[in-house]
ZADO-1210 file (C-alpha; in nm, 4 decimals, padded with zeros to 6 digits):
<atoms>
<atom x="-01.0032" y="06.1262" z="-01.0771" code="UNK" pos="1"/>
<atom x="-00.8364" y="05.8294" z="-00.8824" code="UNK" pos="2"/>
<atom x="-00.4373" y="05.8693" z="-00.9049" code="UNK" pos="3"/>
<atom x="-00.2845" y="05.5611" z="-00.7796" code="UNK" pos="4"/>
<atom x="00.0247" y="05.5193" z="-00.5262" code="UNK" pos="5"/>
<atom x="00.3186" y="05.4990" z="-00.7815" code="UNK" pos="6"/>
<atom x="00.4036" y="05.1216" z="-00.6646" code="UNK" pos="7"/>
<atom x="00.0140" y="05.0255" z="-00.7789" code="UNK" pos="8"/>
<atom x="00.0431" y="05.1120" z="-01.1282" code="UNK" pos="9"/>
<atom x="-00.0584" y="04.8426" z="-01.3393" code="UNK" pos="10"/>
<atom x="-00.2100" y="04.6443" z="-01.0164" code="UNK" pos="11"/>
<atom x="-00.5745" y="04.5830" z="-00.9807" code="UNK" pos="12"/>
<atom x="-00.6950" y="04.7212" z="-00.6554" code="UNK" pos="13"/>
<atom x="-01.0616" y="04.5337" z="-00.6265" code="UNK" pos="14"/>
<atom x="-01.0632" y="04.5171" z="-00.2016" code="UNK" pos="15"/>
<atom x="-00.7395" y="04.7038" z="-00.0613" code="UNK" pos="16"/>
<atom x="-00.3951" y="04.7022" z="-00.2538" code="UNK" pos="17"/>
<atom x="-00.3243" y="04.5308" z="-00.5854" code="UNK" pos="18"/>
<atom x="-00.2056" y="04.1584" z="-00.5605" code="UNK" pos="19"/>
<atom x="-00.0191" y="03.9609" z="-00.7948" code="UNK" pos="20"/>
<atom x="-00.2560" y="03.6780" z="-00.8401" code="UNK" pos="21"/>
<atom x="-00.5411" y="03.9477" z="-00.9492" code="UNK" pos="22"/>
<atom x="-00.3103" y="04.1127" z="-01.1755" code="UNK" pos="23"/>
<atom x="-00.1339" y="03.7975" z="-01.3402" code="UNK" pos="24"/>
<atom x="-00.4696" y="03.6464" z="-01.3782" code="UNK" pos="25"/>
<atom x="-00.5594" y="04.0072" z="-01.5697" code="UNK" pos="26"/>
<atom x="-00.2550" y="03.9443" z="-01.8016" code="UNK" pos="27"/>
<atom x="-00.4066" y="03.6201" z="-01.8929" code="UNK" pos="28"/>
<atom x="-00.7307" y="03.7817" z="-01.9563" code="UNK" pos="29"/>
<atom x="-00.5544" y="04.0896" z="-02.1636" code="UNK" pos="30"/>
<atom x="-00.3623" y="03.8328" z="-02.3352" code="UNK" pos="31"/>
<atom x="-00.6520" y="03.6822" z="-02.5345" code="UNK" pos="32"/>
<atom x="-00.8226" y="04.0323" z="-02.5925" code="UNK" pos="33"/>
<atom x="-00.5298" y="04.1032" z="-02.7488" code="UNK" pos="34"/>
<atom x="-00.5604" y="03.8012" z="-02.9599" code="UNK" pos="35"/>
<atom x="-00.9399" y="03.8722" z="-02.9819" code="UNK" pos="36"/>
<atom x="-00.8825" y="04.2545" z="-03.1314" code="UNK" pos="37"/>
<atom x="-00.6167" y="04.0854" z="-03.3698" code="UNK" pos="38"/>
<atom x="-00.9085" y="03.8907" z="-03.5207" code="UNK" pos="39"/>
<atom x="-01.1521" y="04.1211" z="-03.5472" code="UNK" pos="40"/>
<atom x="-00.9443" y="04.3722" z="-03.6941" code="UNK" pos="41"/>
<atom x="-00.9838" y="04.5896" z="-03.4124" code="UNK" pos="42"/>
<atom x="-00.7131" y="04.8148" z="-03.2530" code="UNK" pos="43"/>
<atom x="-00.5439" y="04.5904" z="-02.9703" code="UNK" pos="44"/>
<atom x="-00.3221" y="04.8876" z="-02.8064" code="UNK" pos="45"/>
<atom x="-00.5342" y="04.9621" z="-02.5638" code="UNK" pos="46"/>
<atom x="-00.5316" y="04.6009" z="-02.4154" code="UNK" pos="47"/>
<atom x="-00.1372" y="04.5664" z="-02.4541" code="UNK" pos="48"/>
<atom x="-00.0668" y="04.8643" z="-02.2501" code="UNK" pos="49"/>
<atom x="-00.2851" y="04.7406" z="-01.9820" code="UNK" pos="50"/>
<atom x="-00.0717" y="04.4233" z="-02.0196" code="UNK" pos="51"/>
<atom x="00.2572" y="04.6011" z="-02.0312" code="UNK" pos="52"/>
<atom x="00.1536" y="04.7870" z="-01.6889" code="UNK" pos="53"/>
<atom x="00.0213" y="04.4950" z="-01.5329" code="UNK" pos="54"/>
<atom x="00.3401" y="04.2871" z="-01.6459" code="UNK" pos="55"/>
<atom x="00.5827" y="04.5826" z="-01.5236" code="UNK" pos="56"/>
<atom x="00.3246" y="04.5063" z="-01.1710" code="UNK" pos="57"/>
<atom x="00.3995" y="04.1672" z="-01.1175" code="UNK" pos="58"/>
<atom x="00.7746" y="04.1618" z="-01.1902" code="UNK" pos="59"/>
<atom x="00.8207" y="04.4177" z="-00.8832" code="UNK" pos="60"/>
<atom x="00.6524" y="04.1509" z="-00.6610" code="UNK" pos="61"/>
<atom x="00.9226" y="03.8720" z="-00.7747" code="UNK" pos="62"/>
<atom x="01.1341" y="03.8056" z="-00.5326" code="UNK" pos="63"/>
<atom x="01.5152" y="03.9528" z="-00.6593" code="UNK" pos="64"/>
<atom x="01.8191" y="03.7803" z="-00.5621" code="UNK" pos="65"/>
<atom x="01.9202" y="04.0602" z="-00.3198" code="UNK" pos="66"/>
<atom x="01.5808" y="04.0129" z="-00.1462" code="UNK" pos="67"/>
<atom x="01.6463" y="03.6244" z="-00.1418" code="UNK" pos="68"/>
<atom x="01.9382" y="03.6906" z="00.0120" code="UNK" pos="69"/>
<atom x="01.7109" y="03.7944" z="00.3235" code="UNK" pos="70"/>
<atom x="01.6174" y="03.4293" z="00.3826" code="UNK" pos="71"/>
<atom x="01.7253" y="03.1682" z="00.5556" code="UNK" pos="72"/>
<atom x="01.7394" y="02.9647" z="00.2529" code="UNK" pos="73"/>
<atom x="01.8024" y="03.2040" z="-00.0765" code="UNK" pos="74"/>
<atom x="01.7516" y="02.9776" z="-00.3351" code="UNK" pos="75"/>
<atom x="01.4249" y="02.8640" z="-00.2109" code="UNK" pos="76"/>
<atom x="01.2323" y="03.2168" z="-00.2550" code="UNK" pos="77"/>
<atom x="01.4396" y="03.3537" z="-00.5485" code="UNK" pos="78"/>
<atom x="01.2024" y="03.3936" z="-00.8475" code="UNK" pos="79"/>
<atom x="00.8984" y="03.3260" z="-00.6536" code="UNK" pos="80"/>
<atom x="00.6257" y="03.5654" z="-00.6416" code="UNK" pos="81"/>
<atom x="00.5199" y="03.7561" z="-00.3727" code="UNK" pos="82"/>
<atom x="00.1358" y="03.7892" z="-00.2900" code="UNK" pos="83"/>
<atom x="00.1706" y="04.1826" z="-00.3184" code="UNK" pos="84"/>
<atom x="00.3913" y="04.5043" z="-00.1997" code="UNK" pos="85"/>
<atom x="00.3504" y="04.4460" z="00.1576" code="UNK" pos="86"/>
<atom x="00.2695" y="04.0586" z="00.2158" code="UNK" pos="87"/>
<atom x="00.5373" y="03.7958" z="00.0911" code="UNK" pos="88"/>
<atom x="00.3408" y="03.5270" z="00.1494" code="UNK" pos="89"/>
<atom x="00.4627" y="03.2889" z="-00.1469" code="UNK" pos="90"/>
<atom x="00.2092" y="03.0062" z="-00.3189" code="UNK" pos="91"/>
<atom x="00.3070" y="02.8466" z="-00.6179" code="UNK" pos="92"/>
<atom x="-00.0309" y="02.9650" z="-00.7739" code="UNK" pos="93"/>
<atom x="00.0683" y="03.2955" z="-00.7392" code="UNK" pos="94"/>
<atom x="00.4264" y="03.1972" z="-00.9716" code="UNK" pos="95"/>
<atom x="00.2009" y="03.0060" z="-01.1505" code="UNK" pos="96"/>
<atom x="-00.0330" y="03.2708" z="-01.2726" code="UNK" pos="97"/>
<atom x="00.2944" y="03.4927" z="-01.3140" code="UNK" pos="98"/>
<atom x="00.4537" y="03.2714" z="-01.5401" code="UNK" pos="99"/>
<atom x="00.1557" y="03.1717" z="-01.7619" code="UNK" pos="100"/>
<atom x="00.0707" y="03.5482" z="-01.7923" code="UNK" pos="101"/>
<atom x="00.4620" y="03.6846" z="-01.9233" code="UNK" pos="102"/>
<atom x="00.4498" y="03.3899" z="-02.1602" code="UNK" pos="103"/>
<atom x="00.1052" y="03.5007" z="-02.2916" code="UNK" pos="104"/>
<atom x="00.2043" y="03.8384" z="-02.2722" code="UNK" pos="105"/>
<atom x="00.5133" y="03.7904" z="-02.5015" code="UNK" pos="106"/>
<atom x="00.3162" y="03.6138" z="-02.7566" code="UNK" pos="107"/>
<atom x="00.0369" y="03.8897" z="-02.7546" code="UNK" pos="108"/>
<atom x="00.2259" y="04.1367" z="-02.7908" code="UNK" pos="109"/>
<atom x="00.4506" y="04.0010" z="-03.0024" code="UNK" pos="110"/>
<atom x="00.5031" y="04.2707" z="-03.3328" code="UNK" pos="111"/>
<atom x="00.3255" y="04.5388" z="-03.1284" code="UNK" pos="112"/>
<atom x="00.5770" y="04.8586" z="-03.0650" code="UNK" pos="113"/>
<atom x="00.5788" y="04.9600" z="-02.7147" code="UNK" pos="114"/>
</atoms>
């Protein structure tokens, strides 16, 4: 069985190492299975630990204010999101996606226990 690198863990590693856009667009995907298995009456755990992993995933790739601090101009990277563990290129798509995943993450698994 496949064992991934620590720092992958709830990435999605499709044609090298896991990205943030892949995995935030996952979260957004997870998100509405969630909602889906609520509905149906079906068992949504297994979707909100994918979403908890791939949640945990994409906050490592936000840019901290320590790591701002290795900018020329701080404030204008802190919070963004890194394209993954070894490229910082930084698109707004990539916060985007971020940002629209967490918030559907919190309301899917909203009353779920971790």
């Amino acid at each position: 069985a496949f064992t991934p690198a620590p720092d992958w863990v709830g990435g999605f590693n499709v044609y090298g190492p896991p990205g943030a856009a892949p995995a935030a667009c996952r979260i957004e995907g997870l998100a509405a299975a969630v909602r889906a298995a609520r509905r149906l009456g079906t068992d949504p755990e297994p979707y909100a630990a994918a979403i908890r992993r791939a949640s945990a995933f994409v906050r490592r790739l936000q840019v901290s204010p320590e790591e701002a601090g290795l900018f020329p101009d701080p404030e204008k990277v802190r919070g963004g999101v890194r394209a993954g563990l070894d490229d910082w290129t930084m698109r707004i798509d990539y916060a985007q996606h971020a940002l629209s995943g967490w918030l559907l993450a919190a309301e899917a698994l909203e009353g779920l226990e971790e």
